[in-house]
N, C-alpha and C positions, 0 to 999 in steps of 0.2 A: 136295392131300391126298397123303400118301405111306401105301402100305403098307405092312404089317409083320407078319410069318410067323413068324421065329425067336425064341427067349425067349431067346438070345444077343445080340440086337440091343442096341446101348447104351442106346435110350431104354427098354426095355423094364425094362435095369437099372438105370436111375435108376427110375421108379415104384416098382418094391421096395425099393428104398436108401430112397424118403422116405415109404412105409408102414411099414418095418422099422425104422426109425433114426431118431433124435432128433438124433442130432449131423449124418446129411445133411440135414434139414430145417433145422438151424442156419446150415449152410455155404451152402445153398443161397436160404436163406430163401425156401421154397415148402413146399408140402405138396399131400397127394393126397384129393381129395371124389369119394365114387362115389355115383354118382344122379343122375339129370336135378333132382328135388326139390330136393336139396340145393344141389348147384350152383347151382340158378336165386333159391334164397336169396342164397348168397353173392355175386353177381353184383351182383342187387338191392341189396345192402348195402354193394359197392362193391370187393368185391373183384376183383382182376386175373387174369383167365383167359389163362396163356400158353400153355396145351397141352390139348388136348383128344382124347379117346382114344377112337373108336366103335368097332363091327363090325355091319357088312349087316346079321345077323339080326334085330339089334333097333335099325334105323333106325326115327326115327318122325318125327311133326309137333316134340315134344319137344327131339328131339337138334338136329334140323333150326334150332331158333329158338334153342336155348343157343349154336351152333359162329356164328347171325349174331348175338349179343350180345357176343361174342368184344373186347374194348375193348385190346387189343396188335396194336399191324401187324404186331409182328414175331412174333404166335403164331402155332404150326402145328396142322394138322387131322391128326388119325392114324387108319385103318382099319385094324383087326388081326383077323385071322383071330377064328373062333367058339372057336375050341380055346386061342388064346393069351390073351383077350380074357377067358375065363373064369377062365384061373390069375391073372387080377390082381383078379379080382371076390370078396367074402366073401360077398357074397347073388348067387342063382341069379337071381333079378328085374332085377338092376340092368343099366342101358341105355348109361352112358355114365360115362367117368373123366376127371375133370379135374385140371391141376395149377396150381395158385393161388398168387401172393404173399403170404406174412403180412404181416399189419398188425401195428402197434405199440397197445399196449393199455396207456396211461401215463394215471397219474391224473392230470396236472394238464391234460389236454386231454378229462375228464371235462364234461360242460355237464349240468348238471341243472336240471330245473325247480324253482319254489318249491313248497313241499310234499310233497319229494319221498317215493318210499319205496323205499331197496335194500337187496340182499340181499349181506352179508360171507360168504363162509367161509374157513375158515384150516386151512392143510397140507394139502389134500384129495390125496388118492394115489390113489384108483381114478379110472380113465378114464368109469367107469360112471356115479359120482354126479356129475362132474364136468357128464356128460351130459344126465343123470336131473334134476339142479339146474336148468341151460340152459331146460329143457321146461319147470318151473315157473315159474322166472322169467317166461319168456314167455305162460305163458298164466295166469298171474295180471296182465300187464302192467306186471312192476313196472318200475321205471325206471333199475335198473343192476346189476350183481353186480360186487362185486369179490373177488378169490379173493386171500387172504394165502399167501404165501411158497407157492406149489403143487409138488408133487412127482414131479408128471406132468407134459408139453408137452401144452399146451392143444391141439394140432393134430394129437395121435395120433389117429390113424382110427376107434380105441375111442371117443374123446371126441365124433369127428363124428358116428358111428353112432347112440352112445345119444343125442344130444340130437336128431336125426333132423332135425337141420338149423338148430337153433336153436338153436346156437352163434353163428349170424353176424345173426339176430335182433335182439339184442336187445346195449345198450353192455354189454363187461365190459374192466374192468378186471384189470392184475395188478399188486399192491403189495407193500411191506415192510408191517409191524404200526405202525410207526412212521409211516412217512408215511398210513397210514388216521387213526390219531386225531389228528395234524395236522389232517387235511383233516376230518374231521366236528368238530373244535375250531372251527373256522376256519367251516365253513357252519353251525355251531348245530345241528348233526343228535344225536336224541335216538338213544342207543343202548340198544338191550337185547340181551343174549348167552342165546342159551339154554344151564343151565346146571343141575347138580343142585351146589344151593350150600345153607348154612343161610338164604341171605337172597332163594333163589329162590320166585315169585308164582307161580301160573297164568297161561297166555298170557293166558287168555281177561278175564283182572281187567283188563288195562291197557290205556291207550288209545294209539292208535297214528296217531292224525288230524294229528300234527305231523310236521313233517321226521321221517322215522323211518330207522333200519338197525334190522336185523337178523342178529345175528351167529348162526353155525352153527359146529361143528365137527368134527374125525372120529367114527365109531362108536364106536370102542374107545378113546378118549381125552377126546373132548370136546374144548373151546375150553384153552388154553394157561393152566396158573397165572398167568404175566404179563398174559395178555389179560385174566384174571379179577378180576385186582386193580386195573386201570384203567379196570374199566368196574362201573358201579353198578347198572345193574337188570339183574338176573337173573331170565329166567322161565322155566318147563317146561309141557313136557304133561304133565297128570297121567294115571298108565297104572293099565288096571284088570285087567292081566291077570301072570303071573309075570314076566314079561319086563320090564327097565327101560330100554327106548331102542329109537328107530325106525332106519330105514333117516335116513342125514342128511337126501337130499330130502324123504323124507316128510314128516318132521320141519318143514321150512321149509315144505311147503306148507301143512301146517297151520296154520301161525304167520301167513307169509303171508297167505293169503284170509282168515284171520279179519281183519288189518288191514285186506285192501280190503273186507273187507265192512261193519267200521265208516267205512269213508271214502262210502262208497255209499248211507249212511244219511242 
C-alpha cells in the first residue's frame, strides 16, 4: 500500500483527468467507480480493478473484501489522507474509489435468450437518464438495453451515480441505428417505438409476450424520423394531465413492466 497526502501527486491526477475527461478515459481505457456498492458490482460483473483508492477513516469489512477481490497482480492499493480522499469523493458517504478497465459493449457478442425482451434508446445525452434507464432495466429484469449512437461516454461518473451501480448489472450494448435493425431483422424481434405518430396505440393494447424491443427516445425529440419510418408499431402513454411526455425512463418503465407483467401472466 502506498500513501498519498498531496493533490499534486500524479495519481491523484490521473483520477481527476478520468472523472473530468472523456478523451482520458479514451486514452486510457479505464475509468473512476466510487462506492464500495458500486464497485463490488462491477467486479461481480467482471470488471478489472487496477487501482484502488481508501483512507483510514472509513476502512471497513467492505473496503477490506473489494482491495482482496482485486483480480490484476499488477494493481496497487492506495491510502490518502481524509482531506485528499474527500476532494475526489461527490458523496460525503462514500468509502472507497476505484479505477476499472472498460469493456467493449458490441452487438454482435450480444447472447440473448429465446423470448427475449430489451430495451433500445437512441441519442440519449444526459448522464442521468442514461442512469435512471440502467435502474429499470435491471429491476424490471429485462434482458439487455442497447443505447443508439449516445452522446454521452457511458463511463461518466454521472452515468455510474445515477444508475447507483447498475450500469454494470445488466448486458448493454452500444450500436449504430443500422446495425440495431439488422440484428432484430435477423433475430425476429418484434419492435415497437414509443412514439406520438397518427398510427400510435396505447402501450397497454398490445401484446409484448414475443421476442419484443422497445424503442425510447429523447425528451425533447423523441425517436428519429428515420427510426420512425422503419419501424411499424407505434405506441404511447396516454397522458391525463396538460403535460405531453415523461421523463424517458419513466416512460420505459412503464412500457416496460407492463410487458413483464403480461409475460408473468
Amino acid at each position: 500500500m502506498k500513501y498519498i497526502s498531496s493533490a499534486q501527486n500524479s495519481q491523484i491526477k490521473k483520477v481527476k483527468g478520468l472523472q473530468e475527461k472523456a478523451r482520458k478515459r479514451s486514452e486510457s481505457n479505464q475509468f473512476v467507480i466510487e462506492g464500495s456498492k458500486e464497485l463490488t458490482y462491477a467486479i461481480e460483473a467482471g470488471y478489472i480493478l487496477d487501482e484502488l483508492y481508501i483512507t483510514d477513516s472509513k476502512r471497513s469489512d467492505k473496503t477490506e473484501s473489494i482491495a482482496g477481490m482485486m483480480q490484476n497482480k499488477d494493481g496497487q492499493l492506495y491510502e490518502l489522507s481524509v482531506t485528499l480522499f474527500k476532494t475526489l469523493c461527490y458523496r460525503s458517504t462514500s468509502d472507497v474509489l476505484g479505477i476499472c478497465q472498460k469493456k467493449e459493449h458490441r452487438l454482435a457478442e450480444l447472447k440473448l435468450k429465446e423470448n427475449s425482451l430489451i430495451l433500445i434508446a437512441e441519442s440519449l445525452e444526459k448522464p442521468g437518464n442514461i442512469g435512471a434507464l440502467a435502474r429499470t432495466v435491471d429491476a424490471a429484469k429485462i434482458d439487455a438495453m442497447i443505447i443508439i449512437d449516445p452522446r454521452t461516454d457511458l463511463y461518466n461518473p454521472n452515468v455510474i451515480r445515477s444508475s447507483v451501480g447498475c450500469l454494470f448489472s445488466i448486458p448493454i450494448v452500444i450500436a449504430t441505428q443500422d446495425e440495431v435493425f439488422s440484428f432484430i431483422e435477423f433475430k425476429n424481434i418484434k419492435l415497437f417505438s414509443a412514439a406520438l405518430s397518427e398510427k400510435s396505440k396505447s402501450y397497454t393494447s398490445e401484446n409484448y409476450t414475443s421476442s419484443t424491443a422497445i424503442a425510447v427516445g429523447t425528451e425533447d425529440k423523441g425517436l428519429s424520423e428515420g427510426w420512425l419510418h422503419r419501424s411499424d408499431n407505434h405506441i404511447q402513454i396516454p397522458m391525463q394531465g396538460v403535460n405531453d411526455s415523461l421523463n424517458v425512463s419513466v416512460a420505459a418503465g412503464v412500457i416496460l413492466f407492463e410487458a413483464v407483467r403480461q409475460r408473468n401472466l
